[in-house]
N, C-alpha and C positions, 0 to 999 in steps of 0.2 A: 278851715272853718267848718263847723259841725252845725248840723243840718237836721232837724227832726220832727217828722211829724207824728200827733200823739192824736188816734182817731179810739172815740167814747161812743161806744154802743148804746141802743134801747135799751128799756126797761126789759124787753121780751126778748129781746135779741143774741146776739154771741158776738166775742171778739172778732171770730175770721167769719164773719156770713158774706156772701154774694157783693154788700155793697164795698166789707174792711178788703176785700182782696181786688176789686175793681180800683180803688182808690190806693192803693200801697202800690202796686204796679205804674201807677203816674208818678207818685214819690217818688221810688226807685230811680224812673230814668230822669227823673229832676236832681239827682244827687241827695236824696233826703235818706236818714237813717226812717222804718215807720214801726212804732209800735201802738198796739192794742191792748189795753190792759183790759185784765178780766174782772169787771161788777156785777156776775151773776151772784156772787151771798150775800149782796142786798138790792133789795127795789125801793129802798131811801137815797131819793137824789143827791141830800148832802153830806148822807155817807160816803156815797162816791167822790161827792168833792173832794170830802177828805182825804181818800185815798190816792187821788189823783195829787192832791198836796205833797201826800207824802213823799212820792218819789223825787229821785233826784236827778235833775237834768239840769244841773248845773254845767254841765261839760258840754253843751249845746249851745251857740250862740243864737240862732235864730230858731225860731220856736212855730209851729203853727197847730192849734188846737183845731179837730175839725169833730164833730158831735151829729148823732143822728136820732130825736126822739129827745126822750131822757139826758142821754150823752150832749146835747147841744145845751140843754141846760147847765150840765155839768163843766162843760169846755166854757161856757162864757161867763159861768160866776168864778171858776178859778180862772180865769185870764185876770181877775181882777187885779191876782199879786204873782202869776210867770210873765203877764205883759208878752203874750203872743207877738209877731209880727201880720199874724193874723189869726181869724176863723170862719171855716167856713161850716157853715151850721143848714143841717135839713131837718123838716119839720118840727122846729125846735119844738119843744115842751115849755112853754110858755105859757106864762100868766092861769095855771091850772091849779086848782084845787088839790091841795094837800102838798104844796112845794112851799117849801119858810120864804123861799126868796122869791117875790111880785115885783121888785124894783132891779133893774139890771145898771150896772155901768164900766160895761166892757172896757177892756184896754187892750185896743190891738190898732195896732197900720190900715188896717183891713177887714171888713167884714161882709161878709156875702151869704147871703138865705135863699135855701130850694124849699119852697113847700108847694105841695097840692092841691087842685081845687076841691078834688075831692077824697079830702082826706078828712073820715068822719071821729081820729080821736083828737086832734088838734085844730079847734079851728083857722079858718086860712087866717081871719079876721087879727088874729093874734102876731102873726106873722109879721104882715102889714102894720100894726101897732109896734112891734119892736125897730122895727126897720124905720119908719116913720121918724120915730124918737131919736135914734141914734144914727139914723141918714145911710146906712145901708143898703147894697145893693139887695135889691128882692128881684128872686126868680120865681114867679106860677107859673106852674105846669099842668097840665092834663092826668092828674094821675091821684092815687090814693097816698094814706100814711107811708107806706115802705117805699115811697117813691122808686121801685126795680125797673116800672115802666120806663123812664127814664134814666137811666142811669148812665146808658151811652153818654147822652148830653151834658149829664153831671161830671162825668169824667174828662169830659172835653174841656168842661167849665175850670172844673180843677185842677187841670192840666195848665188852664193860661192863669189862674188863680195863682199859681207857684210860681210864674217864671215872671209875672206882674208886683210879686210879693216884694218889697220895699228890705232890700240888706243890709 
């Protein structure tokens, strides 16, 4: 059984930063294939989508999108048609000015949100509001957008996020 986790960076961010390599080393010894695709030549979120559409991970059975920013936008409007088994999403990009999509309706086993209290590009508020809606676990933390402050904890969280993950 093929195993994969497909983790979407920020709008500002890179495939391999601080949080893609913290998080792939949990994958890893969870038996998960992890890859990062690169959306730095555009900062159009559904361009991304699309790109993320494109690939093919057909040869995967269980799937889990995880997004950070921008990227959690992009991980939960495509789960709409890979049907994740999950995702775990940090300071999603939500409900923001200049994204097509304000209406979400995830398809995954699972969903869990890290965002920040103070994190001044996304407010917490939005967070709350998604999670709300679709019954989501929500984790606040003490911490800003790039949630690094945290990140031990995230890893921790992700680590039983996987082995919790519905096969």
């Amino acid at each position: 059984m093929q195993k994969l986790v497909i983790y979407n960076h920020g709008k500002d961010s890179i495939p391999w930063g601080e949080k893609t390599k913290a998080l792939a080393e949990v994958a890893k010894r969870q038996g998960f294939m992890f890859i990062s695709p690169d959306y730095q030549a555009s900062n159009d979120p559904d361009l991304r989508v699309k790109q993320l559409l494109a690939m093919d991970v057909s040869a995967y059975q269980d799937i889990v999108l995880v997004g950070s920013s921008m990227g959690a936008y992009v991980a939960t409007v495509t789960s709409e048609l890979i049907k994740p088994k999950g995702l775990f999403l940090m300071a999603p990009a939500f409900y923001l000015p200049g994204y097509q999509r304000t209406g979400f309706k995830p398809h995954a086993e699972r969903i869990e949100v890290f965002h920040g209290w103070q994190d001044d590009i996304v407010p917490p508020d939005h967070a709350w509001r998604f999670c709300q809606r679709h019954r989501a676990r929500l984790h606040m933390l003490d911490a800003d957008h790039r949630l690094l402050s945290v990140l031990p904890i995230m890893a921790d969280a992700f680590d039983r996020f996987l082995r919790e993950c519905p096969s």
